[in-house]
N, C-alpha and C positions, 0 to 999 in steps of 0.2 A: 809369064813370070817376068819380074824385073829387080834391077840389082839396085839397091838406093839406100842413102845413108839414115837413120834415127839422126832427127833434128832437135826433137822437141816432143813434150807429151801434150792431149788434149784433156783437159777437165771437163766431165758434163758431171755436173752433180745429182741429175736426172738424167735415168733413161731406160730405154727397154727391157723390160727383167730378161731377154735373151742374153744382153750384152752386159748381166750382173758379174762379177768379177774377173772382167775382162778389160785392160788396158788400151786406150787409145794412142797413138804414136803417130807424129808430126814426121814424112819422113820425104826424103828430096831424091829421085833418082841422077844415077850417075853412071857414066862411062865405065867399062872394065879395069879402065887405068886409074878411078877414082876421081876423076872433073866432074861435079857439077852438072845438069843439066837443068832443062826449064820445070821440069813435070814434080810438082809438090803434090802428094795427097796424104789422106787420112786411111791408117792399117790400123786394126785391129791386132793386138801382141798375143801372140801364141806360143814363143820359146821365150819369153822371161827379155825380151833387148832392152838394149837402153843408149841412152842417149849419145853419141859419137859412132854405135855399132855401122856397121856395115851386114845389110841383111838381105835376104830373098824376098819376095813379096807374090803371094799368087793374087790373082787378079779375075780369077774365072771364078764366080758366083757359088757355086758346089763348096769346090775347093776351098775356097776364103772361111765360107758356113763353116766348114766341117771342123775345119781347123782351131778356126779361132774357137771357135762356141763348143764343140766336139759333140757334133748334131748339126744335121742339114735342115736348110729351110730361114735362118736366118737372115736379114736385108742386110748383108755383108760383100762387098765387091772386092775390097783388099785385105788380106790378111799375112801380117807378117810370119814366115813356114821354116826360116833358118836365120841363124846367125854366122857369118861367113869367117871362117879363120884366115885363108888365103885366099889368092886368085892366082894361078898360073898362066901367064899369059905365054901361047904356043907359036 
């Protein structure tokens, strides 16, 4: 899992009937503290995020499928799994 901000959404206006109403999200991982980092990818939205959120993302194949599409088996690597209210740093 990793912690990384919604940047941006993607538009396919074609695509696999797996991934029929299901949201594409442009998102940028970041530090605990909220910096930036280099790592952009493409999640698949599963809690409704949007754009500035700060989110969870699972990244293991199973988990991504299940989540995003709610059924395993999908060609899904990342899927967006929470949207974060805090971060407690200890």
């Amino acid at each position: 899992m990793l912690l990384a901000r919604v940047i941006g959404n993607v538009v396919a206006t074609h695509k696999n009937q797996r991934y029929e109403g299901s949201r594409a999200m442009l998102c940028r991982q970041i530090t605990p503290d909220g910096k930036d980092m280099d790592y952009t990818c493409i999640a698949l939205d599963s809690v409704d995020s949007g754009e500035g959120d700060i989110v969870i993302i699972a990244q293991e194949g199973w988990s991504a499928s299940t989540a995003a599409t709610g059924r395993a088996g999908a060609a899904i690597d990342s899927a967006i799994v929470a949207v974060v209210d805090r971060i407690d740093l200890l």
